[in-house]
KEKE-3310 file (N, C-alpha, C; in steps of 0.2 Angstrom, whole numbers, plus 5000, padded with zeros to 4 digits):
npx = (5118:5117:5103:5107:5100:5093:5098:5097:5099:5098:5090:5087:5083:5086:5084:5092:5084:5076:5079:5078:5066:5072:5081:5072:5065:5074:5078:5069:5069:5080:5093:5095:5105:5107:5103:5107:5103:5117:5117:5110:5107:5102:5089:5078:5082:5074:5079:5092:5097:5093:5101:5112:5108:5106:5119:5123:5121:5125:5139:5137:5126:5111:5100:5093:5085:5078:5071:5060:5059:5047:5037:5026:5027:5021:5018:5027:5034:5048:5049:5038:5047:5057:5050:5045:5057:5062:5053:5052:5065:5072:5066:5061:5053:5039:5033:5023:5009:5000:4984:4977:4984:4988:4993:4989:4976:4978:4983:4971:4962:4971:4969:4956:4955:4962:4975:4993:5005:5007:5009:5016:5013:5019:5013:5013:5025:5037:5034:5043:5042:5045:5055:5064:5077:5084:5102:5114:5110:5114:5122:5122:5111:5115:5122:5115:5105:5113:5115:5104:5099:5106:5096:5082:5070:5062:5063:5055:5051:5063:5067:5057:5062:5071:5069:5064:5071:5081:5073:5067:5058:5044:5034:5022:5018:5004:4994:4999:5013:5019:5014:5011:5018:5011:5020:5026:5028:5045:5050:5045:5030:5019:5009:5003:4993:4986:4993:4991:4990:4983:4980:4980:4986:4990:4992:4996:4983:4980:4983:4999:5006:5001:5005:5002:5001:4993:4989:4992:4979:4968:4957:4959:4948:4952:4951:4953:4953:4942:4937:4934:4943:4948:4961:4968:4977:4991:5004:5017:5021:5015:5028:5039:5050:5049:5042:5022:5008:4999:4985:4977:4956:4943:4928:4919:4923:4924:4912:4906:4914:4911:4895:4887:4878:4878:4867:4860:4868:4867:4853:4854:4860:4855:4842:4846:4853:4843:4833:4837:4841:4854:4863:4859:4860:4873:4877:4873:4881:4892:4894:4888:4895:4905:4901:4893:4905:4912:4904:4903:4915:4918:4907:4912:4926:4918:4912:4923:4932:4921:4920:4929:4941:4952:4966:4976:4991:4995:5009:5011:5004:4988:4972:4966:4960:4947:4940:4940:4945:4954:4950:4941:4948:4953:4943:4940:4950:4946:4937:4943:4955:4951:4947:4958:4965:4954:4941:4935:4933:4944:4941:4928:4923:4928:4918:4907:4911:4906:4893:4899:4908:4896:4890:4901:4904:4891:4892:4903:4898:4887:4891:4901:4892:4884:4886)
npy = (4961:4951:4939:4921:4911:4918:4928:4942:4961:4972:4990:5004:5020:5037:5050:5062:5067:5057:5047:5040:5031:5026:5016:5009:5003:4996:4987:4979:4973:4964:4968:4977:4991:5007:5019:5038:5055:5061:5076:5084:5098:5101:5107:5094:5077:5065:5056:5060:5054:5042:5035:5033:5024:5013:5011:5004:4992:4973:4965:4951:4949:4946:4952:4967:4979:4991:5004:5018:5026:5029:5018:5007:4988:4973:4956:4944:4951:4952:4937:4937:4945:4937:4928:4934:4937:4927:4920:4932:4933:4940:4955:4969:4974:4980:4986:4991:5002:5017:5025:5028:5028:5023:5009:5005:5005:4993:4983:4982:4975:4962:4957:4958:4945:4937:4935:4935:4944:4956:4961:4976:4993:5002:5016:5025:5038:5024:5015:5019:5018:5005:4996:4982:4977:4969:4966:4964:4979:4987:4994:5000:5008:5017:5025:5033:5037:5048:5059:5066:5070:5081:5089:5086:5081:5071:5051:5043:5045:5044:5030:5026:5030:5024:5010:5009:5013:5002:4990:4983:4970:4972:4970:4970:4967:4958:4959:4975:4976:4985:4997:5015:5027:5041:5049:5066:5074:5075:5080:5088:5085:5087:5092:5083:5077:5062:5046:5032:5015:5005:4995:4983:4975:4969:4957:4940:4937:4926:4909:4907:4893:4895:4906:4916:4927:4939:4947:4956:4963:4970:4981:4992:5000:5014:5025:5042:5055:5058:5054:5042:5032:5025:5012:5006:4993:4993:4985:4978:4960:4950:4950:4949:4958:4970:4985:4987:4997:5009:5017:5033:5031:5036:5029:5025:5017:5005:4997:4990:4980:4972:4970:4979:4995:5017:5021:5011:5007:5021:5018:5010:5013:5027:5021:5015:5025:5031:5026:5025:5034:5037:5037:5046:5057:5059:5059:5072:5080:5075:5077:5071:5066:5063:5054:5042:5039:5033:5024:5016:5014:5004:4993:4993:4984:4975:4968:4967:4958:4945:4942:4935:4943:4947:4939:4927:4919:4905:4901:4892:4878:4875:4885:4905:4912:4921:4939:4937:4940:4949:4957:4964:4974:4981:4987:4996:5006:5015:5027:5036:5038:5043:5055:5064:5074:5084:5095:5090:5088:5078:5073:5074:5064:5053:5053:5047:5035:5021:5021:5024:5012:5002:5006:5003:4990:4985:4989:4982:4968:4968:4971:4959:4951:4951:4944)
npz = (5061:5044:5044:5044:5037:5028:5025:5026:5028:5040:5042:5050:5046:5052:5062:5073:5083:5083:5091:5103:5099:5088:5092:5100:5091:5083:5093:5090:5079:5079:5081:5073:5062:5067:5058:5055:5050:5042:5042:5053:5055:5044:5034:5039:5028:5020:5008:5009:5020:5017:5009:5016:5023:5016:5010:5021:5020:5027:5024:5014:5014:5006:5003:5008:5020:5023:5035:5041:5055:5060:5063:5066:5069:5064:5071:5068:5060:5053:5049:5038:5029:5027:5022:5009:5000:5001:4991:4981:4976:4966:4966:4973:4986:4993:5011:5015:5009:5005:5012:5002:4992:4972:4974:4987:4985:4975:4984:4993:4983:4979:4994:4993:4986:4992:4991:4997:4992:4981:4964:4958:4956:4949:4945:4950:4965:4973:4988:5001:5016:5023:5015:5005:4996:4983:4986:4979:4969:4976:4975:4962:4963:4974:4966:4957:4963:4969:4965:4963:4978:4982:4978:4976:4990:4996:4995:4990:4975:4968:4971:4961:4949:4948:4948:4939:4928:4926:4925:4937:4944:4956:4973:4982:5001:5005:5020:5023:5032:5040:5051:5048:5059:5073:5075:5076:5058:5052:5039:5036:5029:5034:5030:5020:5026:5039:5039:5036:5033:5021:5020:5033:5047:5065:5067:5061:5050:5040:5032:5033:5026:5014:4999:4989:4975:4968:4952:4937:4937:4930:4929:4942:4954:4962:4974:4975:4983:4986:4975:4961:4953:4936:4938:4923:4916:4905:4895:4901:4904:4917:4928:4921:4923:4918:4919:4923:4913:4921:4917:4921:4922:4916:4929:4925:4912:4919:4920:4907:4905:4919:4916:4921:4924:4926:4928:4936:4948:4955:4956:4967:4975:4980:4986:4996:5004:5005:5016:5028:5040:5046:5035:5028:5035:5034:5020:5020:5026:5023:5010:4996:4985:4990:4998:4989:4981:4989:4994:4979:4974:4985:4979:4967:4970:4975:4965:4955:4963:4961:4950:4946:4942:4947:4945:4953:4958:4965:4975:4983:4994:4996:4997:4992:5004:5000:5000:5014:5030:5028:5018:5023:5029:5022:5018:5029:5028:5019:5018:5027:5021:5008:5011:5012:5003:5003:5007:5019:5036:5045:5057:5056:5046:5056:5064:5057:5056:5061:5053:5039:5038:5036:5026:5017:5016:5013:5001:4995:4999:4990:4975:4976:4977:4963:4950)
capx = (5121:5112:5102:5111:5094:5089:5103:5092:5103:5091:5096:5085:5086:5083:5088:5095:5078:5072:5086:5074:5062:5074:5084:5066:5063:5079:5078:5064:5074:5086:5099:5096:5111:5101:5107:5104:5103:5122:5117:5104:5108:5100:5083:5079:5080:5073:5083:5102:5097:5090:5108:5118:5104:5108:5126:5125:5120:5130:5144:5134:5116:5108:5096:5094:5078:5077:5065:5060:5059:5041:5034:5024:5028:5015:5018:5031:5038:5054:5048:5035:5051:5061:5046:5044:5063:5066:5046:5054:5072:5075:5061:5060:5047:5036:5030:5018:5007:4998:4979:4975:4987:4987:4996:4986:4970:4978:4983:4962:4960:4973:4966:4948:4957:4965:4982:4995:5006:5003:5009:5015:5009:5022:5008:5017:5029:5037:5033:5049:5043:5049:5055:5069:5082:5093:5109:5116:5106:5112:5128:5120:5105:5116:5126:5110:5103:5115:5114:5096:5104:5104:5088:5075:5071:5060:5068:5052:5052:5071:5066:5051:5064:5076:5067:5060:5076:5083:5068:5067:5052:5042:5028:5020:5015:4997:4991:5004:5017:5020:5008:5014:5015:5009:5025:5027:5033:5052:5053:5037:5025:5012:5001:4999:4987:4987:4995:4990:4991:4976:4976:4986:4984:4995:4993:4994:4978:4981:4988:5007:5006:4995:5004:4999:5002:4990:4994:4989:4973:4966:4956:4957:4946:4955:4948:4959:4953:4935:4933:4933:4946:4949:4968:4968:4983:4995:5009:5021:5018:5018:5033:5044:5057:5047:5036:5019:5008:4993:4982:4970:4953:4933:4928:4912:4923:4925:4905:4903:4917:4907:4891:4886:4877:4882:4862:4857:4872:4866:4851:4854:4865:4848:4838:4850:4853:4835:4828:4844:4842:4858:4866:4855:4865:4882:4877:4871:4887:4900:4894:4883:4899:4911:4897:4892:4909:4914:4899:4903:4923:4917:4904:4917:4928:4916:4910:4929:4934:4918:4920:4938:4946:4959:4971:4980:4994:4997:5014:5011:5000:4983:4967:4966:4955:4945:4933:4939:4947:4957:4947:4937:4953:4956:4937:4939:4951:4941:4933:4947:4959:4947:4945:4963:4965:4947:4941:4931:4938:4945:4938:4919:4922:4927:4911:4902:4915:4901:4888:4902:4908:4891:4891:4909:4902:4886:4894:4907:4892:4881:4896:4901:4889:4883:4888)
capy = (4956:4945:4933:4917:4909:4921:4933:4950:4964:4978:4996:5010:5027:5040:5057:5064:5070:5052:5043:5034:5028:5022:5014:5003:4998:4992:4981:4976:4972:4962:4973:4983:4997:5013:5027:5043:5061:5066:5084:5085:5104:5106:5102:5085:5074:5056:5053:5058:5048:5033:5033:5030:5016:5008:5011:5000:4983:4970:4959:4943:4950:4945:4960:4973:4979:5000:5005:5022:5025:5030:5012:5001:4981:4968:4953:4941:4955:4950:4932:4938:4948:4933:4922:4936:4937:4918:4920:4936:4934:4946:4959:4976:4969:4987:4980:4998:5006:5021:5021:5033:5027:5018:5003:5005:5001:4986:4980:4981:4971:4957:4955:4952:4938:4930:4937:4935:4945:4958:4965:4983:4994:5006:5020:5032:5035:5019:5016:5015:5016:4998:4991:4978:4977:4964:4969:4967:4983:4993:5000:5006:5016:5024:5029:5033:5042:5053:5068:5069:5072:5090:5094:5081:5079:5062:5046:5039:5046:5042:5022:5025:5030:5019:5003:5007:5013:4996:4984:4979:4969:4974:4967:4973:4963:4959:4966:4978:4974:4991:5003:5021:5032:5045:5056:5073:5072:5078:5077:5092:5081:5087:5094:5078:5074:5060:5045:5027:5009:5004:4987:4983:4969:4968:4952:4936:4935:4923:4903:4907:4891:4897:4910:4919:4935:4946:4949:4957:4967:4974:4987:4993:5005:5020:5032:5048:5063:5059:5052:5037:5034:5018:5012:5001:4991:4990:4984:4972:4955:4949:4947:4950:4963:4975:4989:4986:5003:5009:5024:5034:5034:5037:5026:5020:5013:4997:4995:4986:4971:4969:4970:4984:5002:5019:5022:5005:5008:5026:5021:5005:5020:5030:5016:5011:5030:5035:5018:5024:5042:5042:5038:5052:5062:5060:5062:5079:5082:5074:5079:5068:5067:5059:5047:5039:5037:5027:5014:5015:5010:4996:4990:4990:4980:4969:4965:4964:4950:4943:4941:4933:4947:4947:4934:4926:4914:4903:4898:4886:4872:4878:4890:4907:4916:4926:4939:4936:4944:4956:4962:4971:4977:4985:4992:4998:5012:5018:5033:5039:5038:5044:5061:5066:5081:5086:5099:5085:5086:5068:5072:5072:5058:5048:5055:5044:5028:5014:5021:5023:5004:5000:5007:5001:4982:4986:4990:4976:4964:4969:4969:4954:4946:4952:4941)
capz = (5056:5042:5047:5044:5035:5024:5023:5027:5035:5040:5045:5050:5044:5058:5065:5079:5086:5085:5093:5106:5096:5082:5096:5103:5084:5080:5095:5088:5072:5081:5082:5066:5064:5066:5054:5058:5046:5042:5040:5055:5057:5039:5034:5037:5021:5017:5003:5010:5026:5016:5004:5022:5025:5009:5013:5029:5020:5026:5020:5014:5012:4999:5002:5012:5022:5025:5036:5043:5059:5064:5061:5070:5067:5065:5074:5065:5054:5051:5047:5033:5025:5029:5018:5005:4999:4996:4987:4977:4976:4962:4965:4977:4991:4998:5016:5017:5006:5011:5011:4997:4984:4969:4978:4991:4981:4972:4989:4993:4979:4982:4999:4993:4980:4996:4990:5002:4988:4974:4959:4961:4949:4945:4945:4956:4970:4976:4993:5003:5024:5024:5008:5001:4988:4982:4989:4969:4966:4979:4972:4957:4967:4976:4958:4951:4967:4972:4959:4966:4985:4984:4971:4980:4998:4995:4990:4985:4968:4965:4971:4954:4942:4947:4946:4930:4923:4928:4925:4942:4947:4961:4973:4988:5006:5008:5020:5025:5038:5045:5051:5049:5065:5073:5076:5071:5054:5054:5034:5033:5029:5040:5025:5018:5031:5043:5034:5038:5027:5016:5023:5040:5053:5068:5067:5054:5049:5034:5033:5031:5021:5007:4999:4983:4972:4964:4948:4930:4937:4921:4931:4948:4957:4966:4976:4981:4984:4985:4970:4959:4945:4936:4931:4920:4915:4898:4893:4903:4906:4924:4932:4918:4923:4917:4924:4919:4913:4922:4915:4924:4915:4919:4931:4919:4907:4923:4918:4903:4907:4924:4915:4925:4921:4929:4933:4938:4952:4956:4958:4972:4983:4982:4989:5002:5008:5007:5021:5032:5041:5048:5031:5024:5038:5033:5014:5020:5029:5023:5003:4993:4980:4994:5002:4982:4978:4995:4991:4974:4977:4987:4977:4963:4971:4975:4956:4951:4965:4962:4944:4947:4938:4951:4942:4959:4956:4971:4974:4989:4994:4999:4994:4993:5006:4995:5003:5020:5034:5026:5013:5029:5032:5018:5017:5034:5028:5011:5020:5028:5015:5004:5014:5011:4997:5000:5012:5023:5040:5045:5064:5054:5044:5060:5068:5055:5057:5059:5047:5034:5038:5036:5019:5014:5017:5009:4993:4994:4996:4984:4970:4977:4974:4956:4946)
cpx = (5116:5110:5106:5107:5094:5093:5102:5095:5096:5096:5089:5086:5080:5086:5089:5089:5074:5076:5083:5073:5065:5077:5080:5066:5070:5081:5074:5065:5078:5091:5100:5100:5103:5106:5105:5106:5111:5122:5112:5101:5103:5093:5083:5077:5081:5080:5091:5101:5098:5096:5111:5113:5106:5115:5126:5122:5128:5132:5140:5128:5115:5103:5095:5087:5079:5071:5065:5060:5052:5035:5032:5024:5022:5019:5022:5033:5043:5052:5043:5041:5055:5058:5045:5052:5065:5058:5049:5060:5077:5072:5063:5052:5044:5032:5024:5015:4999:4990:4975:4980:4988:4989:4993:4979:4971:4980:4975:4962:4963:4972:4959:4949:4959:4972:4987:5003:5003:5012:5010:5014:5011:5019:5011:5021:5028:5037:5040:5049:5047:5049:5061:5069:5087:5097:5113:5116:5110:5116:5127:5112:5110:5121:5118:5106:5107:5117:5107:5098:5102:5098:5082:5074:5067:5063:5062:5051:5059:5069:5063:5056:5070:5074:5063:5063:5078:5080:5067:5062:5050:5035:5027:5016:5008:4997:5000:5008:5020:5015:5013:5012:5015:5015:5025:5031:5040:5055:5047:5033:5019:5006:4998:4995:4988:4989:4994:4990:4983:4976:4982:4983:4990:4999:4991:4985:4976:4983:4994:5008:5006:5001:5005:4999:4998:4991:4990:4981:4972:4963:4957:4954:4951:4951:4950:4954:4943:4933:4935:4937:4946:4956:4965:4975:4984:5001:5014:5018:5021:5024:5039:5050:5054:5041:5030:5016:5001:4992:4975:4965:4946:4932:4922:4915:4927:4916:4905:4906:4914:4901:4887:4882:4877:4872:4859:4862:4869:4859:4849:4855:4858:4844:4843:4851:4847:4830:4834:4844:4847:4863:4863:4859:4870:4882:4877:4876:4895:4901:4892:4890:4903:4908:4897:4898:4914:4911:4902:4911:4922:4912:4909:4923:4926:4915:4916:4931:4928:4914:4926:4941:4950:4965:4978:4985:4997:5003:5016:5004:4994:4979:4969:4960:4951:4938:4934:4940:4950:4953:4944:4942:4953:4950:4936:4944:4951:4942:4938:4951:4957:4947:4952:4963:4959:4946:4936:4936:4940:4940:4928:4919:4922:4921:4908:4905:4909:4895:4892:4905:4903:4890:4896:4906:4896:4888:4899:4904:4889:4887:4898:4897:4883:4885:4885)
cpy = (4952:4940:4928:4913:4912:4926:4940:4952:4970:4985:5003:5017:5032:5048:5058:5064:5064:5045:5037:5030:5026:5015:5008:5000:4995:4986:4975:4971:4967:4962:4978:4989:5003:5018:5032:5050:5062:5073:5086:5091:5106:5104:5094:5081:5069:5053:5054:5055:5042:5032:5031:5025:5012:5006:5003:4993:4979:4966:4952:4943:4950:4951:4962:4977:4990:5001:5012:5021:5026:5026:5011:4995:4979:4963:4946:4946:4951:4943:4932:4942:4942:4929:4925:4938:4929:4917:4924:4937:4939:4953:4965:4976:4978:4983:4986:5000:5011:5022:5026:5034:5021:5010:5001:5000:4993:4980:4978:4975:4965:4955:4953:4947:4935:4930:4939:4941:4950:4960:4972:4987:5000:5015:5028:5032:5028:5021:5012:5017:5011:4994:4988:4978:4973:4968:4971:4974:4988:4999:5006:5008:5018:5029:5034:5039:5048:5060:5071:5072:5078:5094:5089:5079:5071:5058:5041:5039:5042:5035:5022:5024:5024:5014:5002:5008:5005:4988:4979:4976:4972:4971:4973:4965:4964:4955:4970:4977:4977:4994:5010:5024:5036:5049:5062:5070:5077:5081:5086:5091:5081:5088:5088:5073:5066:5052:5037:5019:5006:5000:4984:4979:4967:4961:4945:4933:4928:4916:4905:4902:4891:4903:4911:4925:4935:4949:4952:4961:4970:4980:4989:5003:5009:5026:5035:5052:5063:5056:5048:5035:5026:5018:5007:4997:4988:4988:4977:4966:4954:4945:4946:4955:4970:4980:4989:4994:5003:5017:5025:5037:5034:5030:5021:5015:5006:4997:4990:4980:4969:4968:4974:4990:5008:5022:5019:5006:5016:5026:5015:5011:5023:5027:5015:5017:5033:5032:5022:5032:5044:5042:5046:5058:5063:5060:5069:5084:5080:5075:5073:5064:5060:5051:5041:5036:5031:5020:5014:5012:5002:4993:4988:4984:4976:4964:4964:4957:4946:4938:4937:4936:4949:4940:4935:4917:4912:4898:4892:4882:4878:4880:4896:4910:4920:4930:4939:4942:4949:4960:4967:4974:4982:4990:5000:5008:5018:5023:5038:5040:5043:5054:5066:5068:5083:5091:5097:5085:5080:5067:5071:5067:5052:5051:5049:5036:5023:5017:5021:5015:5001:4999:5004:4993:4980:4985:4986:4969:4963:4969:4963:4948:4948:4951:4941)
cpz = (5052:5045:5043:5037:5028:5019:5019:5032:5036:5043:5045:5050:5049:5060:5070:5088:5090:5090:5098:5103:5091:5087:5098:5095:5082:5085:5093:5082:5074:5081:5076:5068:5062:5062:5053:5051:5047:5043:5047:5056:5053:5039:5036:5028:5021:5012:5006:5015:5023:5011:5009:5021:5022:5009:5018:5026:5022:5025:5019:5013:5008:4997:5007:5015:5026:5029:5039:5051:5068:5062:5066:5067:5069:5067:5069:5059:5050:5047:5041:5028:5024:5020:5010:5001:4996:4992:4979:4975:4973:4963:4973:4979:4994:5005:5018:5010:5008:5009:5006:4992:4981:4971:4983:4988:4978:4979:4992:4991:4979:4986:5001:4991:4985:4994:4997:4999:4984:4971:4961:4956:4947:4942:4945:4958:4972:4983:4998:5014:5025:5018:5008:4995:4989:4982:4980:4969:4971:4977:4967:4958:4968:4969:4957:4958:4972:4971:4963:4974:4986:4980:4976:4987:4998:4992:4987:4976:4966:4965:4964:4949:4943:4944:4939:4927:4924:4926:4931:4942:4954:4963:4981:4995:5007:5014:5021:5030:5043:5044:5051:5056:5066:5075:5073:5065:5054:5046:5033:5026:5032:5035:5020:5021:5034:5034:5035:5032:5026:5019:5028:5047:5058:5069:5060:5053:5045:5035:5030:5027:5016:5005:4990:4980:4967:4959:4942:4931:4931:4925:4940:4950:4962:4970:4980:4981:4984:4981:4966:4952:4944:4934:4930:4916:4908:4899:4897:4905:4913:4927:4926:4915:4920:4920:4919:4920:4915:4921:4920:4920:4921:4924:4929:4916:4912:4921:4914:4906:4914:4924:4919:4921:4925:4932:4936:4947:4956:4960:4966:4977:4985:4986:4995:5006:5010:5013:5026:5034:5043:5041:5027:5027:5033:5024:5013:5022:5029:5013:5001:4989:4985:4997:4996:4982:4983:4992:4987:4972:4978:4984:4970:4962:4974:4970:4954:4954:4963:4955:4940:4944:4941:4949:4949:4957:4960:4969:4980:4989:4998:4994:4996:4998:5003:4998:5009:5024:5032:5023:5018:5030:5027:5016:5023:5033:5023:5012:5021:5023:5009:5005:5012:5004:4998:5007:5018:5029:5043:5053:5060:5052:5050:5062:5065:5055:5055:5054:5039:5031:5033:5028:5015:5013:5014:5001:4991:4992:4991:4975:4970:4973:4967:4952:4939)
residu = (UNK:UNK:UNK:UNK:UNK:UNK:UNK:UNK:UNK:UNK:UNK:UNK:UNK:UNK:UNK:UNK:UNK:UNK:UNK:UNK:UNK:UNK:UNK:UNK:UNK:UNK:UNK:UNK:UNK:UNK:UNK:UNK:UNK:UNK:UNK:UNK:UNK:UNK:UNK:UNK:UNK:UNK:UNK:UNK:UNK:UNK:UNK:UNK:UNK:UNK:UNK:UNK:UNK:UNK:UNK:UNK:UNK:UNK:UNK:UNK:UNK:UNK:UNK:UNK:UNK:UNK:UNK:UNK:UNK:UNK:UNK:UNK:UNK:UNK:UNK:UNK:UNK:UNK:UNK:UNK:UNK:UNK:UNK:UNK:UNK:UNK:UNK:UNK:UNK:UNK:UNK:UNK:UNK:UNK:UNK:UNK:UNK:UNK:UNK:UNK:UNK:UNK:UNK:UNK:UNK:UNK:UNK:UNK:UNK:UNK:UNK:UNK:UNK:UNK:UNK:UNK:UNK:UNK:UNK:UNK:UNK:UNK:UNK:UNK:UNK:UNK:UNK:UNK:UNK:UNK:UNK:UNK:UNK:UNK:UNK:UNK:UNK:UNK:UNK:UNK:UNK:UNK:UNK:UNK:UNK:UNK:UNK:UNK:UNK:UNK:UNK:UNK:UNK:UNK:UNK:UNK:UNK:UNK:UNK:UNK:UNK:UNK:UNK:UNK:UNK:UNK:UNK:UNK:UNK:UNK:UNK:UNK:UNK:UNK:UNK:UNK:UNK:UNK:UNK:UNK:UNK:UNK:UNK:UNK:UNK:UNK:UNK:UNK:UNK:UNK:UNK:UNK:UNK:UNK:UNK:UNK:UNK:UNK:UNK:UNK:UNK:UNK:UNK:UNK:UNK:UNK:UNK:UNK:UNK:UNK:UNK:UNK:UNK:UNK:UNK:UNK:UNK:UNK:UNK:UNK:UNK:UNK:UNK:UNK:UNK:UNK:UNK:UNK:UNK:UNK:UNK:UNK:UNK:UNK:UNK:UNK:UNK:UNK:UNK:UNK:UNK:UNK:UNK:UNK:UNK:UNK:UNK:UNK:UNK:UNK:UNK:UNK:UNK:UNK:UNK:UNK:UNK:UNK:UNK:UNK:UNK:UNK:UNK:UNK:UNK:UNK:UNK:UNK:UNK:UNK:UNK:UNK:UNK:UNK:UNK:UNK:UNK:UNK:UNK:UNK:UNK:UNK:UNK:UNK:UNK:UNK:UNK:UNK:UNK:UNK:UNK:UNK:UNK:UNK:UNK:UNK:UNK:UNK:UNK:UNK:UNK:UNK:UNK:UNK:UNK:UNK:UNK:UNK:UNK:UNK:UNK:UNK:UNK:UNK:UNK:UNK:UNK:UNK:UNK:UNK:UNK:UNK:UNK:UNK:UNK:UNK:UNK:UNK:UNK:UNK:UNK:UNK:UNK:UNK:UNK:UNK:UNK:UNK:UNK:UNK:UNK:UNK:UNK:UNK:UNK:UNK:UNK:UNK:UNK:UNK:UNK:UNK:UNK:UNK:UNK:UNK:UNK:UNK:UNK:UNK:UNK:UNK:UNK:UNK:UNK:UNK:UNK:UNK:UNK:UNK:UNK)
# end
């Protein structure tokens, strides 16, 4: 049932297979209805499961909370969605984002600003492990999604083109509020390599007082696949129903507005791996190419928070943290994340765990603080 307060029904979408384990999270939910695959005979498919889930709002919710079923919850979930729906009232809140996509990065970057909140950045797939929708909306998704049914097996695409045909707003929870888990995936999803949240704390790290969004990034650093892009953001103004437009470009042309140069930067990294034999190692073994562009990430998103070109618009009493405990969060999953699409195996990159750390902090510092 809705809560009474807030008037968030919840309902997770699930399968046959997972019956347990939707059954534990739904206690966990407070009785969240579990809704399982109609077809379970046939492939499994996100998108016809997540149509019943959206189905199952109930009578009197103002909005409606979908969650997957191979989640793990932080520690007052419910109460952070609770806090982000009377924050967002009209908007489509993502409570995950994965740690090698665009909304993952801008999550980074809101979490070094002390953003409790962001901006979502319409880049890509929306990210629907655990998101809400004003209930309003829901009749026309499932209108609007249910052509796609039999041609699409993901419903993250279908949520993109939705909210951009519609002019939804959209934000994202900083840090992430679910961890993805490690069960077989059911959806064949295994070759997109292990799948974890850019920035993710079991627990509130934050003063729940304070909270604040992340908004208007002009550039944010991205680093998929090894390597280093910049978006850079056009068109919509913040929070005006519109989806703003991020292009992928050189990741030089973030140098000059931070008064930076791409040899001056090249040649810090050489200093700092050339005094450090075991970084020198994992340059040698995890490719020169992949090691640079780690530092070079985090030092980037040191010089951007540290040049306040994270525009954070606090909507409660308080500061924001800026720099603190998250932002390590969000460092912590660079590397990893990073390794996904490239032929780096993730068992070596953990090998090098704390020398990569070492390096991630290194390059957050030193941007940081280059003002």
């Amino acid at each position: 049932m809705p809560d009474s307060a807030s008037e968030v029904s919840v309902a997770v979408m699930s399968h046959p297979r997972r019956n347990h384990e939707a059954s534990l999270l739904a206690e966990r939910l407070e009785g969240a209805r579990v809704v399982c695959d109609p077809e379970p005979g046939d492939d499994p498919s996100p998108l016809k499961t997540s149509l019943h889930a959206w189905r199952a709002v109930e009578p009197g919710a103002t909005h409606h909370l979908v969650v997957q079923d191979d989640i793990d919850l932080s520690d007052g979930f419910l109460r952070r969605v609770r806090a982000g729906v009377q924050l967002f009232p009209d908007s489509a809140i993502a409570f995950y984002c994965n740690w090698n996509s665009a909304n993952g990065a801008a999550v980074r970057l809101a979490a070094a600003a002390g953003a409790t909140w962001a901006e979502e950045t319409g880049a890509e797939y929306f990210p629907t492990l655990a998101m809400v929708l004003p209930s309003r909306h829901i009749d026309a998704y499932l209108e609007f999604a249910a052509p796609f049914a039999g041609l699409w097996r993901d419903d993250d695409e279908v949520v993109r083109e939705f909210l951009g045909s519609r002019g939804i707003g959209a934000v994202l929870s900083v840090p992430s509020l679910v961890q993805h888990g490690q069960l077989p995936s059911l959806a064949g999803n295994a070759a997109h390599g292990i799948r974890r949240a850019a920035c993710f704390s079991p627990r509130m790290a934050h003063d729940e007082a304070c909270e604040a969004v992340a908004h208007s990034i002009a550039q944010i650093p991205w680093l998929k696949a090894g390597r280093v892009l910049s978006m850079v953001r056009s068109g919509a103004q913040p929070f005006s129903g519109n989806q703003p437009e991020y292009l992928r470009r050189p990741w030089t042309e973030m140098l000059a507005p931070l008064r930076l140069d791409a040899a001056g930067l090249r040649g810090r990294f050489g200093k700092l791996t050339g005094r450090d034999a075991r970084l020198e190692k994992a340059r040698t073994d995890l490719g020169d190419q992949f090691v640079y562009s780690l530092w070079l990430a985090s030092y980037l998103m040191g010089a951007i928070t540290g040049n306040d070109a994270v525009p954070v618009r606090v909507l409660t009493e308080g500061s924001p943290d800026a720099g603190g405990l998250m932002a390590r969060a969000g460092l912590d999953t660079l590397a990893a994340g990073a390794s996904i699409g490239t032929v780096i195996p993730a068992d070596l990159v953990e090998a090098y765990r704390s020398e990569l750390a070492a390096l991630t902090e290194n390059g957050f510092a030193g941007g940081l603080a280059d003002r």
